[in-house]
C-alpha positions, 0 to 999 in steps of 0.5 A: 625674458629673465633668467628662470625663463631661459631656463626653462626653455633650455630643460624643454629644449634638452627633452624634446632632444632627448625624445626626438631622434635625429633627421635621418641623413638623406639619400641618393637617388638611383638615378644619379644624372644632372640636367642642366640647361643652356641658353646657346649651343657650345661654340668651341670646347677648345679651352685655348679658345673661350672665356669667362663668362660663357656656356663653354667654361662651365663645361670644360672646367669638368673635361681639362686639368692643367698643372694647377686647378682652384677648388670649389673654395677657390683655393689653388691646387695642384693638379697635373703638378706634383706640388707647387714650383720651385722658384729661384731666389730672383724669382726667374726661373720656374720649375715645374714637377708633373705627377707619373701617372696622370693621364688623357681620358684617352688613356695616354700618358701626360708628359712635359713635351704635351704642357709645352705643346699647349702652352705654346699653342695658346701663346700663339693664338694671340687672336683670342684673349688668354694669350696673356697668360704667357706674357711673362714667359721669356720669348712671348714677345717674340710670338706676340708680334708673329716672329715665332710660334714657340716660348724660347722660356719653356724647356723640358729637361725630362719627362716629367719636369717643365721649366719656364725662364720669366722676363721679371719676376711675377708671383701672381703668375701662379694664378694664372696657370690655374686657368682653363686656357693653360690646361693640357691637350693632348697633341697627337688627338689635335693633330689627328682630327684637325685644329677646329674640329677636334674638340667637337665629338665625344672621340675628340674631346680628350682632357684629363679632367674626371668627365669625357663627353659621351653625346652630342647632338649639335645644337640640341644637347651634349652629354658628360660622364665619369672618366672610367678609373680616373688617374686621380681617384674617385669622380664623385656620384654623378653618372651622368650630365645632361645638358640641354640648349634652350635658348628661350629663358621663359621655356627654361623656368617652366622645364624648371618647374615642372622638374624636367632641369634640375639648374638654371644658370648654371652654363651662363653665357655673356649676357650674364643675367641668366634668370630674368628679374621677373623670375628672381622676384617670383621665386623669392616671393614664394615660400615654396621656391624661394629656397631654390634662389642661389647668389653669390659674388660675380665677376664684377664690380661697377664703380666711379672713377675720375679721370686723370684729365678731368677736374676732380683727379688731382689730390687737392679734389679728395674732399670733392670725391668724398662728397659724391661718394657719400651721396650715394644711396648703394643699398637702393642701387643695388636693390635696383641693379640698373645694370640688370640681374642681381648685384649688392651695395659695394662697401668693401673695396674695388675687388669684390666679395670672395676674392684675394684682395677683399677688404671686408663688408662696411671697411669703406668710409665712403661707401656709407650713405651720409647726405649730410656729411656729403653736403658740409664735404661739398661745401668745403671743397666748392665755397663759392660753387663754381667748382661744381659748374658743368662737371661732366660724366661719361659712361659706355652703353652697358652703364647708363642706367646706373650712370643716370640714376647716379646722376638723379642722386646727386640732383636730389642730395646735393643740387648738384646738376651734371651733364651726363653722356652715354655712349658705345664703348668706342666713343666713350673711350675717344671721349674719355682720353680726349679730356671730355668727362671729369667722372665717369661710371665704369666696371671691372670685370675679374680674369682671375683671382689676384688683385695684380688683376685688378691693379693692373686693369681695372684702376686705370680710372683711379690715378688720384691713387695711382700717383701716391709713391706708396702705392707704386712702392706696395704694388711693385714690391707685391707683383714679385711676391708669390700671393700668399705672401704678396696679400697684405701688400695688395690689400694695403693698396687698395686701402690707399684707393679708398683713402683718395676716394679714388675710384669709388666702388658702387655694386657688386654683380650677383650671379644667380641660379635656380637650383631644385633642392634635390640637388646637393654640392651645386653652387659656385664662388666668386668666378667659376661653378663648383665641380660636377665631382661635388654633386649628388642628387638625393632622393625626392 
């Protein structure tokens, strides 16, 4: 279009404007209660007892506060705490500050003694998987191997004031504490109405969160509602959350759609696909729904790596992993998700999309699909193809369709047959540690929002990076930085992992929701749903 066009365009727009009021701003509705859906009834509230990814979580992130939360855009706050720590110059000695008046729904005063009291009960539950969270705390190994069930770490000065002695320093410990298993509970309603049972009724469930428990009918339906003069202000415009347990995913779409559930996948359980891809595909064909779809970045991230004890680890093997990467479609495997659900081409690092550590889209030179490149690669790292005779790939149950259809892409881009075996989890991991698999395809699951998360657990199949002086160097140096400081640290190592091709990203997993557009604020980020607190039903 020339230049007179656009500027008729801009007077018709400016006089259309002129003429055309503005979209009235919508309205609430009288009724203000969210229902949402579950696929299985609750087996604990206990936040010291459940984990991510489950129907519990979504619900007790609304009931418990500890000293630090993360809001909706994942950033931490502090919660029961008056501000952050104060940290020792040799970043040993944590000292924590409460705020006066944060109180149990119960009413009951929060002191120092009742964040001791939790802290020291979840270490102890060693049996259950956030104990970790407290290893850092002097005295954890003590509890780790039975000899005692309290942190000689943890003192409380006063009232108000919590401090915690470290075995070494560990910034992104910080992290850690924003986790629901570190919230406080209220000991004297615990020890009232028993260690099992005292999460299970709305006279029970005592957090200091903004919603309580109004109603339960076991295995049918729980009920939340606003904390009456919640000690930090406003709750939001919710009245009430109704939650329902329908186990049948198919009845759920059809509850959905005749407007009797206003989310779907909002309380995900550990099968992670809470909409089945029949559904996603439906709605998003239809211009009516497809609006209804919501996705973001969860949890996981897929990808390959290269044992130490295989023949494509060593540093002279780079050439050769580059090779398998960039043969590597991830656009058509994502828009397949072998693993079932939602996932996305994964060209940003090992950590996914909308967590510390993320590189950025397309920052991963071997994550582009170049077959000719992979070809002249290959053929500079194996002359004479004998390198690439019986390479052997190994993946768990839970990734053999993604493992397969890798294998299928390197038969059809590069003639290169790999012998491929699936197995459970167990025989994998025999298989792995016994030198049986040169590649393997695995995934990493996020516990929190740090990459020392992710260095710490999830590159244990990455160790061409691993052995790079560099890299042990940025890592020790960021694991005492507190994490705004330790970022740049972290991002260069995983800079490190995609220069040695690693442990090649593949796709990232999707979680998805159906959310009726009557409803507003509701969503999620890259690990946990955002707050009932920043809902609202409008008008329809």
């Amino acid at each position: 279009m020339n230049s007179r066009g656009l500027g008729i365009v801009a007077v018709t727009s400016l006089l259309l404007s002129a003429c055309t009021s503005p979209p009235a701003p919508s309205k609430l509705a009288a009724d203000q209660v969210l229902r949402l859906v579950a696929s299985q009834d609750v087996q604990t509230l206990d936040p010291a007892k459940t984990h991510q990814p489950t129907v519990e979580l979504s619900l007790i992130r609304n009931v418990f506060g500890g000293l630090y939360r993360f809001n909706d855009n994942l950033a931490e706050v502090p919660d029961l705490a008056s501000g952050m720590p104060e940290v020792s110059a040799d970043g040993l000695v944590w000292k924590f500050h409460l705020r006066t008046n944060a109180r149990f729904s119960n009413g009951d005063s929060v002191t120092a003694a009742d964040v001791l009291y939790s802290w020291n009960r979840m270490a102890a539950l060693t049996a259950y998987g956030s104990s970790y969270i407290f290893e850092p705390v002097a005295g954890f190994s003590a509890i780790d191997s039975g000899q005692t069930k309290t942190l000689s770490g943890l003192t409380a000065p006063d009232d108000h004031t919590v401090v915690a002695r470290l075995t070494a320093p560990a910034g992104w410990w910080i992290v850690e504490l924003g986790l629901w298993a570190a919230a406080v509970i209220d000991k004297k309603v615990v020890g009232a109405l028993g260690e099992d049972a005292w999460w299970s009724t709305p006279e029970g469930l005592i957090g200091t969160g903004p919603f309580r428990m109004s109603k339960r009918d076991p295995g049918h339906s729980l009920d939340f509602e606003p904390v009456p003069s919640w000690w930090d202000g406003p709750t939001g415009h919710l009245k009430r959350v109704h939650v329902d347990v329908v186990t049948d995913q198919a009845a759920q779409i059809d509850r959905y759609a005749a407007g009797g559930i206003d989310i779907v996948g909002y309380a995900p359980t550990d099968a992670i696909a809470q909409i089945a891809d029949e559904t996603v595909k439906r709605f998003r064909s239809d211009q009516h729904t497809a609006n209804d779809l919501y996705l973001r970045s969860w949890l996981r991230t897929s990808h390959l790596g290269f044992p130490g004890s295989g023949r494509m680890s060593s540093d002279a093997d780079l050439v050769g992993r580059r090779a398998l990467s960039l043969a590597l479609d991830r656009e058509r495997l994502a828009a397949t998700c072998f693993e079932g659900g939602e996932c996305a081409p994964a060209t940003g690092g090992l950590i996914y999309k909308g967590l510390a550590g993320y590189l950025g889209d397309s920052t991963d030179p071997n994550a582009k699909h170049d077959v000719s490149a992979a070809k002249t690669l290959l053929g500079s790292w194996d002359p004479d193809g004998s390198r690439r005779k019986s390479l052997r790939m190994g993946a768990p149950s839970r990734y053999g369709a993604l493992a397969g259809e890798v294998k299928t892409e390197w038969q059809a881009a590069l003639g290169l047959n790999v012998e491929l075996e699936v197995a459970d989890g167990g025989t994998f991991g025999h298989n792995a540690s016994a030198g049986r698999y040169d590649m393997v395809v695995v995934a990493f699951i996020a516990d929190f929002d740090s990459p020392q998360n992710w260095f710490s657990g999830g590159t244990n199949w990455c160790p061409a990076a691993l052995r790079n002086p560099q890299m042990t160097t940025l890592l020790g140096a960021a694991d005492k930085k507190l994490p705004t400081d330790a970022l740049e640290d972290y991002k260069q190592a995983g800079r490190l992992l995609l220069d040695a091709a690693a442990c090649p990203p593949l796709v990232y997993q999707q979680g998805v929701y159906l959310i009726k557009p009557w409803v507003r604020g509701a969503g999620g980020n890259a690990l946990y749903e955002y707050s009932w607190t920043s809902i609202s039903i409008i008008e329809h």
